[in-house]
C-alpha positions in Angstrom: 110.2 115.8 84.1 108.4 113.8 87.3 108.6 110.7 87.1 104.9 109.8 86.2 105.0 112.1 83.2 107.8 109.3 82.0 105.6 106.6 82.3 103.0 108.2 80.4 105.0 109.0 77.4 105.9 105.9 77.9 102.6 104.6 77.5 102.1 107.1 74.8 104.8 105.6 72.7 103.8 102.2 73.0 100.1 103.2 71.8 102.2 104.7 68.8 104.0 101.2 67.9 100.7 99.2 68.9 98.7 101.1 66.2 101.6 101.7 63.5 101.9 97.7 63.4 98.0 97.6 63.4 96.6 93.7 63.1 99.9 92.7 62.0 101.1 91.9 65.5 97.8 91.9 67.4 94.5 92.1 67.6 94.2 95.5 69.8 92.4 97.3 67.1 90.8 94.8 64.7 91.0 91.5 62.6 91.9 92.4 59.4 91.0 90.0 56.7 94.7 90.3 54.8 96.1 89.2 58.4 96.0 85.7 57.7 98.9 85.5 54.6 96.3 84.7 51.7 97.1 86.6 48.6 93.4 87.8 47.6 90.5 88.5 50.1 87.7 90.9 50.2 88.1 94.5 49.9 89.2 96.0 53.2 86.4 97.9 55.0 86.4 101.2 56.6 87.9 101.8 60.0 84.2 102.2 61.2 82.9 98.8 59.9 86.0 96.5 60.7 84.6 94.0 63.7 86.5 94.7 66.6 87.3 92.3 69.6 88.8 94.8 71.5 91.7 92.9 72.6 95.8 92.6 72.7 96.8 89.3 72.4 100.1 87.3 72.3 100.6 83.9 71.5 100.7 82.0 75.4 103.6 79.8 76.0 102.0 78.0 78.7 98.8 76.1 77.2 97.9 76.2 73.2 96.1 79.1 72.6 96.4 83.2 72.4 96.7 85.3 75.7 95.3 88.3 76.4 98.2 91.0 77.7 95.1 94.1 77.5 91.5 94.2 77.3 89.8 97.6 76.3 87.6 99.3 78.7 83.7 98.9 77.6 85.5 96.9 74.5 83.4 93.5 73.1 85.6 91.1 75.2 85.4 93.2 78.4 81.6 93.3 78.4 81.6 89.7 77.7 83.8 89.4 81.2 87.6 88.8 79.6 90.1 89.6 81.4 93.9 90.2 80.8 95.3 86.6 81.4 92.6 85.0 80.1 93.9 82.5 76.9 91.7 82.3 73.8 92.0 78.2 72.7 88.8 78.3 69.6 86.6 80.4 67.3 83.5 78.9 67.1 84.7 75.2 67.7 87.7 76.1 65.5 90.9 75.7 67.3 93.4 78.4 67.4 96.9 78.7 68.5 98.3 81.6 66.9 97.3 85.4 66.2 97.0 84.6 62.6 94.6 81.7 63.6 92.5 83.9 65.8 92.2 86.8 63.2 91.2 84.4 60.2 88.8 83.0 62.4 87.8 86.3 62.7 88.2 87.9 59.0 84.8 86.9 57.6 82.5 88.6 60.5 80.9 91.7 61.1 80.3 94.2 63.7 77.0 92.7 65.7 78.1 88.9 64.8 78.1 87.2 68.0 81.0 84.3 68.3 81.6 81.8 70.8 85.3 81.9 72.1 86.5 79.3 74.0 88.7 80.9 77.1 90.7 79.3 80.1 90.5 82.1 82.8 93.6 83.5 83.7 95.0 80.6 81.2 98.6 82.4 81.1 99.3 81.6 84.7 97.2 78.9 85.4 97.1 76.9 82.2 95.5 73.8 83.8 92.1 75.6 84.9 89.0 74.7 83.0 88.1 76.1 80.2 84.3 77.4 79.3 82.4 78.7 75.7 82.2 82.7 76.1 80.1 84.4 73.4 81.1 88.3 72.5 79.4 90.3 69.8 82.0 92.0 68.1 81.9 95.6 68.2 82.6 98.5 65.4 86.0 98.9 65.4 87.0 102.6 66.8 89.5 104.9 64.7 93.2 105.2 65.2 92.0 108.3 67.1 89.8 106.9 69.7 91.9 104.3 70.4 94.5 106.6 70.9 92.5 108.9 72.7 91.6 105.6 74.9 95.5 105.0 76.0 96.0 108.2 76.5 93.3 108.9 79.2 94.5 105.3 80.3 97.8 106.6 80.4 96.9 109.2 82.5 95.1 107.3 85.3 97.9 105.1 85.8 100.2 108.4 85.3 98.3 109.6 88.5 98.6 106.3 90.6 102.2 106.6 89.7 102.1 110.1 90.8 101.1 108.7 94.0 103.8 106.1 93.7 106.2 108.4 93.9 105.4 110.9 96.6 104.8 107.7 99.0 108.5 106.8 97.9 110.0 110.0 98.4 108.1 110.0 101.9 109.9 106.3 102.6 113.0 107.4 101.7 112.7 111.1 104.1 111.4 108.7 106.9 114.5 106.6 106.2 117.0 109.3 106.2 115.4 110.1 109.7 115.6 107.0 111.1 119.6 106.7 110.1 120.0 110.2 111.2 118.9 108.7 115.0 121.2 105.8 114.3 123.3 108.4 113.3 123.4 110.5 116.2 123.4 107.3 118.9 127.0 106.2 117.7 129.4 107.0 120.2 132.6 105.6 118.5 134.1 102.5 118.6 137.7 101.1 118.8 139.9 97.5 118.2 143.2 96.9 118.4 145.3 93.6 116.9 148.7 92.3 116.3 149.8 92.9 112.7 152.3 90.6 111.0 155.3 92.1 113.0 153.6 91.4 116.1 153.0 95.0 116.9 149.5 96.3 118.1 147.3 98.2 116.2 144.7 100.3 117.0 141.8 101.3 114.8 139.4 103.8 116.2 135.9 105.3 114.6 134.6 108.3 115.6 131.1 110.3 114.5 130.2 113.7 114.8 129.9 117.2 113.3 132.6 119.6 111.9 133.3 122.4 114.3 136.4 123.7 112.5 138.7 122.5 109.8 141.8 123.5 108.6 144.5 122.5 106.0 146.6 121.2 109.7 143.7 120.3 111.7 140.2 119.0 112.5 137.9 119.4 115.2 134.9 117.6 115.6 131.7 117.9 117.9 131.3 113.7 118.7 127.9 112.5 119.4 129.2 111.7 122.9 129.6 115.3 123.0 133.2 116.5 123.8 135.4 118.0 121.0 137.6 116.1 119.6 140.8 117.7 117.3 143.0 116.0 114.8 146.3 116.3 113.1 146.0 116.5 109.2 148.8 114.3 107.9 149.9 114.1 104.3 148.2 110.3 104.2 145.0 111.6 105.9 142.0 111.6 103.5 139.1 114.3 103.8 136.9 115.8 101.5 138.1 118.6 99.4 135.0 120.8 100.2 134.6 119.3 104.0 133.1 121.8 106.0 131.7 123.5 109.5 128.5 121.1 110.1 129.1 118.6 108.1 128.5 115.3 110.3 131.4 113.1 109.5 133.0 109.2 110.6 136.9 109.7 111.1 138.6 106.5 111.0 142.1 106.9 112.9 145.3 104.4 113.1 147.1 104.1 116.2 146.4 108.0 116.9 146.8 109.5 113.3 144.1 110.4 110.7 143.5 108.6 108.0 140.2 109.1 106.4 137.3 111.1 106.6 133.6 110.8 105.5 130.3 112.6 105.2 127.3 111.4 106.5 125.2 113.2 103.8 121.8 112.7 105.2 121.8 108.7 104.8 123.8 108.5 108.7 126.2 105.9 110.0 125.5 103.7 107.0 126.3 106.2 104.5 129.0 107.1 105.7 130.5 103.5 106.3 129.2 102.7 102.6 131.7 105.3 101.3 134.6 103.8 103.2 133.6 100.8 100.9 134.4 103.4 97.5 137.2 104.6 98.6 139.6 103.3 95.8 142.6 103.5 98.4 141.2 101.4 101.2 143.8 99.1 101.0 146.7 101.3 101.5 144.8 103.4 103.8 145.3 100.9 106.7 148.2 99.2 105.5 148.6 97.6 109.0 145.0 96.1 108.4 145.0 94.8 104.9 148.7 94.0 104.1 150.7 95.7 101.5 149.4 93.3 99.2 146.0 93.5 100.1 143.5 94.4 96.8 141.7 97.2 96.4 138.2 97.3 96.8 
């Protein structure tokens, strides 16, 4: 499954959760006149009569009030110019700092009432802007389908922008593997020698290039500087089990003898050097480096 068909069953599920927990939670579908704790109330309407905000609010943490995390397309709120961000602080004059505030306040209207919220624009980051009287007429409240129906084509549109998302990703990381391919191919080896605690001089050398042969006694590679280049297999020296002709490899060698091999595999130089880093034996693989006593990595 791509990866945008993920998010949008994503989405998809969260639709699901938003609408099984209904005004309970928030006010993405309606204001339901038992959602303020009182025991009696009037009798619940129809889906199709329920005043509708067309919001998803959470209570804001940043300034006394309600924030809006989604506003609905063509929605009551959107056509009065709410945005997500914006924090609801009244009803009508009435303050509110909870859901259960905001959806009393709300519990007694009807679709075509007009109210007059008071809003601090993009409140949730920005609690100290100014806050200004916005009037919305509540709308008819849409059924569980149509607001389903509403995330999923949502769902979709950002599914296809995440579509996009990806391809330009997968396109990064191809022009990435290039570009270490080129660093890749300019490394022409490199080599350091220095006294280990006896005093005796070691010599460390790196080589890079492709597989021309291997063997269970020897190796022989192409190096980017272009001369072959054939080594002993030792009964310390560490290759792949499935290394083969082409494969472009670093060889690590200590004073002359082979320790360690390791693939490239399309990520280059770096790649390769990263897998030295994995390489559970490190520290007894150059013993002379690190010191018998030297952790692993």
């Amino acid at each position: 499954m791509t990866g945008w068909r993920w998010f949008k069953w994503l989405g998809v599920v969260v639709v699901v959760a938003a609408l099984g927990l209904g005004a309970a939670v928030a006010l993405a579908a309606d204001a339901s006149p038992f959602s303020s704790g009182s025991e009696s109330g009037p009798t619940p309407q129809d889906d199709g009569e329920r005043p509708w905000l067309g919001v998803f609010a959470l209570p804001s943490h940043r300034v006394d009030g309600v924030a809006l995390v989604w506003v609905a397309k063509d929605g009551p709120a959107d056509q009065a110019g709410l945005e997500r961000g914006d924090v609801i602080t009244a009803v009508d004059g009435e303050p509110v700092t909870r859901l259960r505030e905001l959806r009393s306040a709300l519990a007694d209207r009807l679709a075509g009432d007009t109210v007059t919220l008071t809003v601090i624009k993009g409140g949730a980051t920005e609690p100290d802007g100014e806050s200004s009287d916005v009037k919305v007429t509540l709308g008819t409240r849409p059924s569980h389908e149509e607001i389903r129906e509403r995330f999923e084509e949502r769902s979709e549109e950002l599914g296809e922008r995440f579509e996009g998302l990806w391809e330009r990703t997968e396109e990064f990381r191809q022009e990435l593997r290039e570009r270490s391919q080129q660093r890749f191919d300019r490394f022409l080896g490199a080599e350091f020698s220095f006294l280990d605690d006896e005093g005796e001089t070691v010599t460390v050398a790196i080589d890079a290039g492709e597989v021309k042969s291997v063997s269970a006694a020897s190796l022989t590679v192409i190096l980017n500087s272009g001369e072959d280049k054939t080594y002993t297999v030792g009964d310390d020296s560490h290759l792949p089990d499935d290394l083969a002709e082409g494969d472009q490899v670093v060889v690590v060698s200590v004073n002359g003898e082979l320790k360690a091999v390791r693939r490239a595999d399309g990520l280059g130089l770096f790649g390769a050097m990263g897998r030295f880093q994995s390489f559970s034996g490190l520290g007894q693989l150059l013993p002379s480096v690190f010191g018998e006593e030297a952790p692993e990595p």
